[in-house]
N, C-alpha and C positions, 0 to 999 in steps of 0.2 A: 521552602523546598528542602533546605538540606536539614530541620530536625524529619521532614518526610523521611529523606534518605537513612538517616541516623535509627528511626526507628524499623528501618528494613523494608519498607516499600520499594517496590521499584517498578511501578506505573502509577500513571495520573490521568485521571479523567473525573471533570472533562477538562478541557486546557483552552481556556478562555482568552484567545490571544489579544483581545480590546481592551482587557484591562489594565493597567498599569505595571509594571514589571514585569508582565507574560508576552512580549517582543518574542516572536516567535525566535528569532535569529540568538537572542542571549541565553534562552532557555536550554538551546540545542549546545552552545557555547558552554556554559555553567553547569548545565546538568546530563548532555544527554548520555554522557559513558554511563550513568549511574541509571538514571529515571527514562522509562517508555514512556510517550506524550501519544495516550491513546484518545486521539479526538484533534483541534486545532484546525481540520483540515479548511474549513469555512464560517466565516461568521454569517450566522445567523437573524443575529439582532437589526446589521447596518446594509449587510453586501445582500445576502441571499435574499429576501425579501425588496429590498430597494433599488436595486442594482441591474445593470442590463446584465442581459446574457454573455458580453464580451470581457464586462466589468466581474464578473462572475469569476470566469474561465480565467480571467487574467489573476486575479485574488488567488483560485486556488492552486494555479500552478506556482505562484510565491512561494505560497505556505506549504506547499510541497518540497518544493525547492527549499525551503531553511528548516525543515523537520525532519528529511529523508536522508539526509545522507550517512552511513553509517548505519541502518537499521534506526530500530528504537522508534519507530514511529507507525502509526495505524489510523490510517485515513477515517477518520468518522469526522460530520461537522459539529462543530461548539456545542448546540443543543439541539432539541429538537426540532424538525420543521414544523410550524405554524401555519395553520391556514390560510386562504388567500396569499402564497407564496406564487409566485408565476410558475407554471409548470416550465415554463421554458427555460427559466434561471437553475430549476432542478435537475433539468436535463442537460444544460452547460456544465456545471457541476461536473454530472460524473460522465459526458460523455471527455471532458478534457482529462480528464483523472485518469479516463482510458487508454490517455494515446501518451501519458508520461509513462 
């Protein structure tokens, strides 16, 4: 991230927070005066697909919570939604999104 910064960037997407040193809470920590973390808001891969609807809501009001404060942050999730995703898990999503 910081030759990102170094080279003038200052937003990222997508912001894959399962992966290894993308901890949503250090990113906002280490970088967020510098870099927009435009995405992050839901993983995709493990939560939004597999997850109940409460497991959902609970996920994204987290990564809400450790990406938001301050600015610098725009709610879109990790990547794309995938088929046979539960509409109800997508509708947890952003009906919780709604009342942060």
């Amino acid at each position: 991230m910081p030759g990102l910064i170094d080279a003038g960037l200052d937003a990222i997407n997508p912001v894959q927070t399962s992966c290894r040193g993308m901890e949503p809470q250090s990113l906002k920590r280490e970088f967020g005066n510098d870099m927009v973390f435009w995405g992050g808001g839901c993983d995709t891969q493990q939560v939004l697909p597999l997850g109940t609807p409460a497991e959902v809501a609970d996920h994204v009001r987290a990564q809400v919570e450790a990406l938001s404060p301050g600015g610098g942050f725009v709610f879109q999730q990790v990547h794309n939604i995938v088929a046979n995703v539960p509409t109800e898990n997508i509708m947890a999503m952003y009906r919780v999104l709604g009342r942060l």
